[in-house]
C-alpha positions, 0 to 999 in steps of 0.5 A: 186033289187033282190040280194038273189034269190036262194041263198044257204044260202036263201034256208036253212033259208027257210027250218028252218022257215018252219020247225019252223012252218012257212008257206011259205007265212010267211017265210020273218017274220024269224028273221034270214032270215030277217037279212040276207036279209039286210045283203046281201042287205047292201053289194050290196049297199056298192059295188056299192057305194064304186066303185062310190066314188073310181071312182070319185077319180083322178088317182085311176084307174091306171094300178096298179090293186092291188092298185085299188082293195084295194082302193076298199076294203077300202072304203068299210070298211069307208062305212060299218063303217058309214052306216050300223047300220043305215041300220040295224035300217032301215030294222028292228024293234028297238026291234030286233035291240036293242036286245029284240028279 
């Protein structure tokens, strides 16, 4: 899934890796860009799950629209709480995510 292409943000972490050196080839191997493709990653992965979970919920899809979107906001913070250093760790080296780096 392509969640970060053309981004903004994307492009600027680009420009900073070519600047530092980089070629364009090697631009991934950035350490901020790599942390914010994770990071963006994570957070599609989080919306789709908490919208799976929430959905599954009896009576949360009410017509009270400010209850639904809370129960969203929620469950997506549970998510992130649970899950996200273990997706942290995933994606990158322990070295970077112990704080070697």
């Amino acid at each position: 899934m392509t969640v970060y292409e053309g981004r903004r943000e994307f492009r600027a972490l680009e420009r900073a890796a070519r600047r530092g050196g980089l070629s364009k080839r090697r631009v991934r191997e950035y350490l901020p860009y790599r942390m914010l493709e994770v990071e963006v990653a994570a957070n599609a992965v989080y919306a789709w799950a908490t919208r799976e979970i929430v959905a599954r919920r009896v009576g949360e899809h009410a017509a009270d629209g400010p209850t639904y979107a809370e129960a969203i906001r929620l469950e997506t913070q549970a998510l992130r709480y649970r899950a996200h250093d273990k997706l942290m760790l995933a994606f990158l080296e322990s070295e970077v995510f112990e704080g070697g780096v």
